[in-house]
N, CA, C and O atoms as CSV, one atom per row, in Angstrom:
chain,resi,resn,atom,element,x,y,z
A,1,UNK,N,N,0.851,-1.182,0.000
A,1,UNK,CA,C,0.000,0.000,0.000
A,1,UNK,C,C,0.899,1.248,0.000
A,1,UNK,O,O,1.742,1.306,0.895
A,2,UNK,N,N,0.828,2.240,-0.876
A,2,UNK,CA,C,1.769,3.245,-0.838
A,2,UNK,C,C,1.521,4.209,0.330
A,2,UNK,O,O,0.559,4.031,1.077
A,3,UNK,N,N,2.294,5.128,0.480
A,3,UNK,CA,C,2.769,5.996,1.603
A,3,UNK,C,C,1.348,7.394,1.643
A,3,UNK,O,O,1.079,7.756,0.498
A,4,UNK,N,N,0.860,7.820,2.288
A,4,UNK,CA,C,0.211,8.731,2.624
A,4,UNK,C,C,0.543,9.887,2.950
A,4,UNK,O,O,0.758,10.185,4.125
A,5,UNK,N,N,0.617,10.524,2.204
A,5,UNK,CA,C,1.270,12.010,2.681
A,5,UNK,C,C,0.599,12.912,3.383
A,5,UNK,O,O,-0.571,13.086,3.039
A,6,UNK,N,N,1.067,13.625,4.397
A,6,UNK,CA,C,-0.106,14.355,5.173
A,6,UNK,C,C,0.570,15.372,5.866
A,6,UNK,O,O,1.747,15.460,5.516
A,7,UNK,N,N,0.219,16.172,6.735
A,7,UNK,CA,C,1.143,17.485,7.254
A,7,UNK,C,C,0.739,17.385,8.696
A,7,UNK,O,O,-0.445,17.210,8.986
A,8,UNK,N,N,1.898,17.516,9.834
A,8,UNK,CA,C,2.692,17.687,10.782
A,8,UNK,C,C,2.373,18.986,11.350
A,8,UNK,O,O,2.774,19.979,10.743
A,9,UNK,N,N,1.656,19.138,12.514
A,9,UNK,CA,C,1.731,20.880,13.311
A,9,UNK,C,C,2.111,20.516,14.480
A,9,UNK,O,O,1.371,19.975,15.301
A,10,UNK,N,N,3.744,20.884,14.712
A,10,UNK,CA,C,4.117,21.095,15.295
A,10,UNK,C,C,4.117,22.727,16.489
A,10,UNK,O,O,4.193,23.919,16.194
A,11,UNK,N,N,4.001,22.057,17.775
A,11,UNK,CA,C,3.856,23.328,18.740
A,11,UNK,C,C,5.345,23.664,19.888
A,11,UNK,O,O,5.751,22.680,20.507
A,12,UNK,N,N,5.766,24.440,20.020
A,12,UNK,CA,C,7.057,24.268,20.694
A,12,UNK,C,C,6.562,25.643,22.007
A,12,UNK,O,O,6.753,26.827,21.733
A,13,UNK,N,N,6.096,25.320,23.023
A,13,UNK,CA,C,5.745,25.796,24.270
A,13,UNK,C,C,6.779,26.209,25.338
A,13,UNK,O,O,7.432,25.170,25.438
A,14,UNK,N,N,7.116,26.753,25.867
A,14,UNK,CA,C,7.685,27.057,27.117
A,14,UNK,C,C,6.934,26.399,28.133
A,14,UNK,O,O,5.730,26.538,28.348
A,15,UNK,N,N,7.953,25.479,28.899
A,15,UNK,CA,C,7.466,24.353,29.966
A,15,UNK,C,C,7.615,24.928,31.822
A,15,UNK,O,O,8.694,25.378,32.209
A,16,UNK,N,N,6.759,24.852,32.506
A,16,UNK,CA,C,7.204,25.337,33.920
A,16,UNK,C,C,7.115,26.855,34.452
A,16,UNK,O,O,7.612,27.330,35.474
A,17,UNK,N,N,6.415,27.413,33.561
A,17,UNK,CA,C,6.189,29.083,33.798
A,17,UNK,C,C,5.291,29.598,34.061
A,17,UNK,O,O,5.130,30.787,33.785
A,18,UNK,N,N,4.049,28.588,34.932
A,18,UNK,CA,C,2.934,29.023,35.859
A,18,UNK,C,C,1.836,28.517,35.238
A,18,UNK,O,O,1.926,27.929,34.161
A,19,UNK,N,N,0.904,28.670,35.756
A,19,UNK,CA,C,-0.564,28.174,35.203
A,19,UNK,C,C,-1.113,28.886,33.969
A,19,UNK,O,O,-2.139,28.477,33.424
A,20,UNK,N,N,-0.542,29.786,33.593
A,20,UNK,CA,C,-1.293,30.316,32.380
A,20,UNK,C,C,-0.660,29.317,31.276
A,20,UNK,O,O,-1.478,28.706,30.588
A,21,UNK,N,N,0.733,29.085,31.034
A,21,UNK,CA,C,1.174,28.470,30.158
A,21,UNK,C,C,0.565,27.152,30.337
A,21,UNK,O,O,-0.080,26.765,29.362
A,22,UNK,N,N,0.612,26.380,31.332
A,22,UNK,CA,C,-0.539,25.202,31.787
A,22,UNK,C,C,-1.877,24.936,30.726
A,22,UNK,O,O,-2.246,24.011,30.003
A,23,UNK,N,N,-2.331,26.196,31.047
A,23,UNK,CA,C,-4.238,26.176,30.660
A,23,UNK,C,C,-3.491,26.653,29.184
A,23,UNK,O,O,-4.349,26.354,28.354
A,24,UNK,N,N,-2.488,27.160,28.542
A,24,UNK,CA,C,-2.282,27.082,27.110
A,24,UNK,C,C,-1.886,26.128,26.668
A,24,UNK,O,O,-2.037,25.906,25.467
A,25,UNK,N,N,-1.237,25.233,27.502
A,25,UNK,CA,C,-0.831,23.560,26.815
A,25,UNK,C,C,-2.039,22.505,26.903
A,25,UNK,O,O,-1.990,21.418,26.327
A,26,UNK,N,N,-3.025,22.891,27.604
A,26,UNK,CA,C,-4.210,22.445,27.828
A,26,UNK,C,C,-4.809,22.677,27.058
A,26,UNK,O,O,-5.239,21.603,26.636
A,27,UNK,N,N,-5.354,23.789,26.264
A,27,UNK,CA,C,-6.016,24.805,25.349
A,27,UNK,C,C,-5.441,23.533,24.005
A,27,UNK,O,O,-5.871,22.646,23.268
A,28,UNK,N,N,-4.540,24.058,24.285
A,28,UNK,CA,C,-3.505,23.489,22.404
A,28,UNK,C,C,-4.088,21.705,22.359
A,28,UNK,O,O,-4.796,21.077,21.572
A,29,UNK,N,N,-3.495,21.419,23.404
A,29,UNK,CA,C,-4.217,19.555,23.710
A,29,UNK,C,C,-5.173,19.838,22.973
A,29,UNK,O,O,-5.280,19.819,21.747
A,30,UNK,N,N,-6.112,20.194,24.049
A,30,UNK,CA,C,-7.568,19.462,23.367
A,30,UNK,C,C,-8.244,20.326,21.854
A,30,UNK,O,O,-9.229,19.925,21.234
A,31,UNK,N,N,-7.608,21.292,21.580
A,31,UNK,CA,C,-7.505,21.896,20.102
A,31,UNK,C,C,-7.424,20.388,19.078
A,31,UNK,O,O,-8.240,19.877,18.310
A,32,UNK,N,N,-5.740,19.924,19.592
A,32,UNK,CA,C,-5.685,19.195,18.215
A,32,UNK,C,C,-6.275,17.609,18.678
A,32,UNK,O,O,-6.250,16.693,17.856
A,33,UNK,N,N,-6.753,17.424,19.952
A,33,UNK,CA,C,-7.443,15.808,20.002
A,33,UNK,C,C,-9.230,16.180,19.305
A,33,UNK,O,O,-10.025,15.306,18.960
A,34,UNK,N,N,-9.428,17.374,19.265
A,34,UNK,CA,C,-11.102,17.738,18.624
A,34,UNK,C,C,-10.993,17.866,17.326
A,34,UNK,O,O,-11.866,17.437,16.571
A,35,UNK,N,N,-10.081,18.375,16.970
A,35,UNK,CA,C,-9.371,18.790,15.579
A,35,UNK,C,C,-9.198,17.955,14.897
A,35,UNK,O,O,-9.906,17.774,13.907
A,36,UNK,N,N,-7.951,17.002,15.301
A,36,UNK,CA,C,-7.426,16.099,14.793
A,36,UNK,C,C,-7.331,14.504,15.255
A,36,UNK,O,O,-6.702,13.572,14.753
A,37,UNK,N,N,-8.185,14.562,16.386
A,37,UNK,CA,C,-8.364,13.218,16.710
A,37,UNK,C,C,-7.237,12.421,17.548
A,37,UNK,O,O,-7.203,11.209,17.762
A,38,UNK,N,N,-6.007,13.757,18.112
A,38,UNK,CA,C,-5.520,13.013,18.886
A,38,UNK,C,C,-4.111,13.924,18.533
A,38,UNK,O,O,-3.989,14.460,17.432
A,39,UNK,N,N,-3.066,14.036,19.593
A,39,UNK,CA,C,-1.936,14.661,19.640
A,39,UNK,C,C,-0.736,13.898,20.428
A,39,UNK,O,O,-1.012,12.955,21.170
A,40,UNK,N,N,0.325,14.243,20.285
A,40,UNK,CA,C,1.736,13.928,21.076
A,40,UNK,C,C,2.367,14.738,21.744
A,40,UNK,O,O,2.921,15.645,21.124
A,41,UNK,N,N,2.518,14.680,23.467
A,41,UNK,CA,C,3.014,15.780,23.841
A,41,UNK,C,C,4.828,15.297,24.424
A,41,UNK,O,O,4.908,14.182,24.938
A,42,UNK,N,N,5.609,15.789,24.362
A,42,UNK,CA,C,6.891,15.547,24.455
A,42,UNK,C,C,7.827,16.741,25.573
A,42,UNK,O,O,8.634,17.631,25.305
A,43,UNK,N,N,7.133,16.127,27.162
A,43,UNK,CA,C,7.851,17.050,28.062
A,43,UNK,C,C,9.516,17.110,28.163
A,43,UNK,O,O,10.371,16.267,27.892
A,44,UNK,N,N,9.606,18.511,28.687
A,44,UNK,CA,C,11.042,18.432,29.512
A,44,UNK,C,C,12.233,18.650,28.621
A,44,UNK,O,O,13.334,18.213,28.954
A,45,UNK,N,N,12.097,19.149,27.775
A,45,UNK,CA,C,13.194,19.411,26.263
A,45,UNK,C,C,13.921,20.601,26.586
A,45,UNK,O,O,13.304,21.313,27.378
A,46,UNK,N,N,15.151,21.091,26.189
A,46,UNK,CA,C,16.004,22.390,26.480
A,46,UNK,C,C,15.787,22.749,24.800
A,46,UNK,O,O,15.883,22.107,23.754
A,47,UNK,N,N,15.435,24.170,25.184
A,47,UNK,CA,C,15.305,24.929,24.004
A,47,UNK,C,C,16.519,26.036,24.266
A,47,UNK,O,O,16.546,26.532,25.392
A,48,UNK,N,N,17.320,26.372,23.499
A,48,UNK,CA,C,17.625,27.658,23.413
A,48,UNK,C,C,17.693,28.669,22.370
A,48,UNK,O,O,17.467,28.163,21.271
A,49,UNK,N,N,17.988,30.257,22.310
A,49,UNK,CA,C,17.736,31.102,21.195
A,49,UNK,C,C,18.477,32.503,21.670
A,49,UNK,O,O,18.745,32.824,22.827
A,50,UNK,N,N,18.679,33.092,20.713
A,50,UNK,CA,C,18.777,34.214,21.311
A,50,UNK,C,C,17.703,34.957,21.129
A,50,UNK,O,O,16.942,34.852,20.168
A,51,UNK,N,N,17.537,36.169,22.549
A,51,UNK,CA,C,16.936,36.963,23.137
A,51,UNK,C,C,17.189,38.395,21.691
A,51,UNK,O,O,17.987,38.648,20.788
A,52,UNK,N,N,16.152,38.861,22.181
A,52,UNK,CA,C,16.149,40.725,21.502
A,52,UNK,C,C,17.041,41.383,22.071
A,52,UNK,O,O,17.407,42.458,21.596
A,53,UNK,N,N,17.679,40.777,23.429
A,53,UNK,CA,C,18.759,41.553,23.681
A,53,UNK,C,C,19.994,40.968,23.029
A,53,UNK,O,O,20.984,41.699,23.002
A,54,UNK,N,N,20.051,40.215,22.700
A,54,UNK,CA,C,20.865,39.391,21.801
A,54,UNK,C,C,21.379,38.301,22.806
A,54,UNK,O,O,21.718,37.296,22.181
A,55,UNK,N,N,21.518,38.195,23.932
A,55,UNK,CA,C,22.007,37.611,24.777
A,55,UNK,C,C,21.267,35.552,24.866
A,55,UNK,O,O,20.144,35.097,24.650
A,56,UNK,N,N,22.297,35.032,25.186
A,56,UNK,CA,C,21.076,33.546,24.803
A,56,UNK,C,C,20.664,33.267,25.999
A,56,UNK,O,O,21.083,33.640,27.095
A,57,UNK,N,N,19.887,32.645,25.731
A,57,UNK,CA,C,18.685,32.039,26.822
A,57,UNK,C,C,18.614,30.579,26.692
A,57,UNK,O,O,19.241,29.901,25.879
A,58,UNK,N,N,17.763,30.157,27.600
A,58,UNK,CA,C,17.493,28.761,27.650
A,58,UNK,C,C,16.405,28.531,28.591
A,58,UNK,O,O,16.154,28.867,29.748
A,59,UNK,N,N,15.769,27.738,27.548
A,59,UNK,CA,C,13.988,27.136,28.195
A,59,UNK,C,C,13.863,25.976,28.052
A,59,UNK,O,O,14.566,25.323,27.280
A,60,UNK,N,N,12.844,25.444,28.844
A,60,UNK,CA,C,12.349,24.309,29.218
A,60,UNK,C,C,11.213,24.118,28.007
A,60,UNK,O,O,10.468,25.095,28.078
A,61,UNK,N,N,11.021,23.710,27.509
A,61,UNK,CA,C,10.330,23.422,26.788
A,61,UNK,C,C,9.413,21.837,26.164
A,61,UNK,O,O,9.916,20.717,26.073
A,62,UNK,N,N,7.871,22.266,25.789
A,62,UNK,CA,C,7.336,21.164,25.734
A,62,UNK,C,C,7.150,21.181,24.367
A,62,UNK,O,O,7.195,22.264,23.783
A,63,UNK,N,N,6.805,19.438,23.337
A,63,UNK,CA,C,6.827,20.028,21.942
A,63,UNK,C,C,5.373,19.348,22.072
A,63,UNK,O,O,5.076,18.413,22.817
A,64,UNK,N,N,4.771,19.843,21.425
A,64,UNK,CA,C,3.171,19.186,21.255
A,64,UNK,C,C,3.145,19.298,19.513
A,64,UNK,O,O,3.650,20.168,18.804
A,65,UNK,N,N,2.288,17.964,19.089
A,65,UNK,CA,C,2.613,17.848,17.871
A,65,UNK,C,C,1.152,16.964,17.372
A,65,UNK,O,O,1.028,16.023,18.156
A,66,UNK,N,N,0.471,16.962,16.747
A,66,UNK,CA,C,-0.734,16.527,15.559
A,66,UNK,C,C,-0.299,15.977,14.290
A,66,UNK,O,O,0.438,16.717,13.638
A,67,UNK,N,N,-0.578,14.878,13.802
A,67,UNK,CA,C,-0.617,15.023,12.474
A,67,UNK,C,C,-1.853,15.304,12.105
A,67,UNK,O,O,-2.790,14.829,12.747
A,68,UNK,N,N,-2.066,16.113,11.021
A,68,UNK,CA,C,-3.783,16.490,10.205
A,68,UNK,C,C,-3.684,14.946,8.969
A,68,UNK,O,O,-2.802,14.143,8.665
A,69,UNK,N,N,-5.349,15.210,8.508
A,69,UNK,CA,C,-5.239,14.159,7.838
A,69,UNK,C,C,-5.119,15.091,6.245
A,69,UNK,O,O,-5.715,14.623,5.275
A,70,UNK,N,N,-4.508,16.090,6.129
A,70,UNK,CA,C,-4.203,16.874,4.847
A,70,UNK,C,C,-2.875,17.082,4.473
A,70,UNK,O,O,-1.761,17.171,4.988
A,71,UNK,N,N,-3.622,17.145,2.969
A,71,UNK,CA,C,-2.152,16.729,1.853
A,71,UNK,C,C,-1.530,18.290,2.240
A,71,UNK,O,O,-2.235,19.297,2.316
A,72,UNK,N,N,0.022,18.248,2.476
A,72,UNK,CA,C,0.345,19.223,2.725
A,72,UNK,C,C,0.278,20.332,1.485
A,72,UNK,O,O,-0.340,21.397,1.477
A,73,UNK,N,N,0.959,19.854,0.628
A,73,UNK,CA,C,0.792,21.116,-0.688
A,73,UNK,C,C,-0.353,21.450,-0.808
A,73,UNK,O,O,-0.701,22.618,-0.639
A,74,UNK,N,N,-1.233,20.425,-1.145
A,74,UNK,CA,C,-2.777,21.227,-1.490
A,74,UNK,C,C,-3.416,21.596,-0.662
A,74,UNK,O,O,-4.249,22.369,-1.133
A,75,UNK,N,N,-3.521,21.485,0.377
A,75,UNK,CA,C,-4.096,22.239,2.007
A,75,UNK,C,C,-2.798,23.647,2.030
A,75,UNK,O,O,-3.220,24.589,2.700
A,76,UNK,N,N,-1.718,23.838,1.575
A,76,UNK,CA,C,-1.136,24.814,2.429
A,76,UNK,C,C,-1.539,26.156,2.707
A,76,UNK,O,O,-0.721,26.757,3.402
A,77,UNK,N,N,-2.554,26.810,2.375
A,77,UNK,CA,C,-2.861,28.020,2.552
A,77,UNK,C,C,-4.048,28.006,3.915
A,77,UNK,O,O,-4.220,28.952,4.684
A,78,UNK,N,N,-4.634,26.947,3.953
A,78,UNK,CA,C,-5.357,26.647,5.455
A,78,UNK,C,C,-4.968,26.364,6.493
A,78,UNK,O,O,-5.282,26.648,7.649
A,79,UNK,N,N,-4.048,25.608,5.900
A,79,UNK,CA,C,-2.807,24.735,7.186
A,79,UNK,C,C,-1.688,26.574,7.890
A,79,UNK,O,O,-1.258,26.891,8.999
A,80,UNK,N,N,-1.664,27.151,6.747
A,80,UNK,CA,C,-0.812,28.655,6.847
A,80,UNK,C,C,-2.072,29.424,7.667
A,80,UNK,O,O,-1.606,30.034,8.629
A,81,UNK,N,N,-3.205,29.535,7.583
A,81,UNK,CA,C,-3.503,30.470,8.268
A,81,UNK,C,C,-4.389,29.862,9.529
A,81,UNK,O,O,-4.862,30.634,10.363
A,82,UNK,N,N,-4.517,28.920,9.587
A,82,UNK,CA,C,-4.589,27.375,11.190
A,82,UNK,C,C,-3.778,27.632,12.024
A,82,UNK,O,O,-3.987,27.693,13.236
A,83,UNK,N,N,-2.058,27.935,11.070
A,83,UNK,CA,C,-1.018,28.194,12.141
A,83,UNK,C,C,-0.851,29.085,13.026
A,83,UNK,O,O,-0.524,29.113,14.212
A,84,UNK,N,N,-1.325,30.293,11.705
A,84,UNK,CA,C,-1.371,31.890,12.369
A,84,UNK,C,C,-2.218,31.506,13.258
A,84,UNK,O,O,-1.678,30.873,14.165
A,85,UNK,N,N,-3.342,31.636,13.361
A,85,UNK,CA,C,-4.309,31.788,14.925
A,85,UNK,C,C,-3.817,31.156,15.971
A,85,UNK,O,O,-3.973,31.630,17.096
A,86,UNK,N,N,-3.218,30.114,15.787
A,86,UNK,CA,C,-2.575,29.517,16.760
A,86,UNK,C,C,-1.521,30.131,17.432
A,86,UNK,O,O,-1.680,30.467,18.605
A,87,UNK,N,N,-0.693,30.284,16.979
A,87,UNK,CA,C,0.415,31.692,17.420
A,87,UNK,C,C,0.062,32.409,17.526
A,87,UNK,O,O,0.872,32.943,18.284
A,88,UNK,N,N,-1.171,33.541,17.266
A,88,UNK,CA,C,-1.500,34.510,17.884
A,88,UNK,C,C,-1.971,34.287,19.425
A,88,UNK,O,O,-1.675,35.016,20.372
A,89,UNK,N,N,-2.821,33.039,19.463
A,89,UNK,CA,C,-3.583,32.644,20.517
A,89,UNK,C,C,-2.545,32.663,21.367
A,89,UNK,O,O,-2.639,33.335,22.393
A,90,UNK,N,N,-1.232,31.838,21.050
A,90,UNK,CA,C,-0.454,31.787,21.975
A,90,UNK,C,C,0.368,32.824,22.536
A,90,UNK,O,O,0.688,32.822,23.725
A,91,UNK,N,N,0.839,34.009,21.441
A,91,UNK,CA,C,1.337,35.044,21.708
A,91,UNK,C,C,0.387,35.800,22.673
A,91,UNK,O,O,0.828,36.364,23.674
A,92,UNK,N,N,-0.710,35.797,22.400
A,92,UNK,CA,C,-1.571,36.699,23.320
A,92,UNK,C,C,-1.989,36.128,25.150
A,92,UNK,O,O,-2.304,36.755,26.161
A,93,UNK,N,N,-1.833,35.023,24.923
A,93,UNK,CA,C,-1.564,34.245,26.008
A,93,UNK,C,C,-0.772,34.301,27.221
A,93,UNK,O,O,-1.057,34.151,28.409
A,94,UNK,N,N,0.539,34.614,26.460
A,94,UNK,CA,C,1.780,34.521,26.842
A,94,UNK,C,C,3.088,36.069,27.230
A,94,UNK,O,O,2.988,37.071,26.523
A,95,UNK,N,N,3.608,36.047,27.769
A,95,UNK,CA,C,4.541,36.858,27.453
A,95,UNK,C,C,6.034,36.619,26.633
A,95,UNK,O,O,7.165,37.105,26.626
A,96,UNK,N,N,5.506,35.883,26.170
A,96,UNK,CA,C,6.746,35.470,25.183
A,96,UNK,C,C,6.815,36.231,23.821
A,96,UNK,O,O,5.866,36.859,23.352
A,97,UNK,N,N,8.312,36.079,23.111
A,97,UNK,CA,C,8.809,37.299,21.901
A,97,UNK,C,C,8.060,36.627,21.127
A,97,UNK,O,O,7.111,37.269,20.676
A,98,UNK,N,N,8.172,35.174,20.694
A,98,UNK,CA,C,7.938,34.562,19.862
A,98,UNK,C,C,7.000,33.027,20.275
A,98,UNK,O,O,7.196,32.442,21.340
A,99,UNK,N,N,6.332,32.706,19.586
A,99,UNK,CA,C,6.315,31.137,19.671
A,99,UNK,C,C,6.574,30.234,18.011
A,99,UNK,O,O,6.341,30.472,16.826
A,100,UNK,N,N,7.055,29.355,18.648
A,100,UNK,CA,C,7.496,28.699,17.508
A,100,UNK,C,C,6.478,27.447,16.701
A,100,UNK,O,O,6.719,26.357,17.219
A,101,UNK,N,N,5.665,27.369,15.838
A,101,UNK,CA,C,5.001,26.887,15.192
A,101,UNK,C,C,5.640,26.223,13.811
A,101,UNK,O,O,6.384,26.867,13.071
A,102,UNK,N,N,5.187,24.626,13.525
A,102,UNK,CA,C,6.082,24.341,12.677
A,102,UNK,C,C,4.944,23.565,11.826
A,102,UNK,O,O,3.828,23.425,12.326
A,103,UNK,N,N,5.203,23.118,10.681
A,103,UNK,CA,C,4.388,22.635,9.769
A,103,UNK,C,C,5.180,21.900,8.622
A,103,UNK,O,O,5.961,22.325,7.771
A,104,UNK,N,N,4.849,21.045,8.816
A,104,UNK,CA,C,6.245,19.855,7.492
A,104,UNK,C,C,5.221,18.807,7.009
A,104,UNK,O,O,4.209,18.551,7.662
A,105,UNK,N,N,5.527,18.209,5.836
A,105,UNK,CA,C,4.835,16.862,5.031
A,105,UNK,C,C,5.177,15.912,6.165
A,105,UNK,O,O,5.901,16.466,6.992
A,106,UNK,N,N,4.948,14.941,6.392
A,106,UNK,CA,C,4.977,13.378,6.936
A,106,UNK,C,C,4.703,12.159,5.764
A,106,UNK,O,O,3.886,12.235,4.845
A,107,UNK,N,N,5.276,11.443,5.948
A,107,UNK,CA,C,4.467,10.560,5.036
A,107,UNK,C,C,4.138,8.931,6.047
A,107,UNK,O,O,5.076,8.392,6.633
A,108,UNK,N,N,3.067,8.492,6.084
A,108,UNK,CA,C,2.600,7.561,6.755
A,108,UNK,C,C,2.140,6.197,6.368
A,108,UNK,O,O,1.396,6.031,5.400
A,109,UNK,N,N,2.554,5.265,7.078
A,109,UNK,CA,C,2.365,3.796,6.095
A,109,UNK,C,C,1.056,3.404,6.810
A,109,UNK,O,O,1.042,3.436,8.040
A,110,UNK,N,N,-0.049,3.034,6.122
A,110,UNK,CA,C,-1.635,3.329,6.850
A,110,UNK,C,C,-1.655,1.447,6.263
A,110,UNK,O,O,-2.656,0.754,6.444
């Protein structure tokens, strides 16, 4: 049976920074188990980056991750603006510069 191609939303969270980030990793969960029927969450990861002050940092970080059941090329302009709200949600959430949102093909042996 050939390979299934489908697209990957990846979420990259800041882990351990109080209950708001909590009820946003909570939020994001049950987003993509209603959404998508189910998610992967991957605690306890070291993220680092540099800061706006330029200086680097380092976070704790959780990756939460969905596969959708859409073809990535021909979905990409839904899957592109799915992402945006999501990062806004989270930016507005949060006091963070950035959040990091990711989106890649998968291919799956069904």
């Amino acid at each position: 049976m050939p390979l299934s191609k489908r697209a990957r939303i990846e979420i990259y969270l800041p882990d351990g920074k109080g209950a708001r980030y909590r009820r946003l990793q909570a939020a994001f969960e049950n987003e993509f188990l209603h959404t998508f029927g189910g998610c992967t969450l991957i605690k306890d990861t070291k993220g680092l980056y540099k800061g706006s002050d330029r200086k680097i940092d380092a976070d704790r970080i959780s990756l939460l991750y969905s596969d959708t059941p859409f073809d990535f090329d021909k979905n990409f302009a839904v899957l592109s603006k799915y992402t945006d709200s999501l990062r806004k949600a989270a930016l507005e959430a949060t006091e963070e510069e950035s959040i990091l949102i990711v989106v890649h093909e998968i291919y799956h042996s069904l």
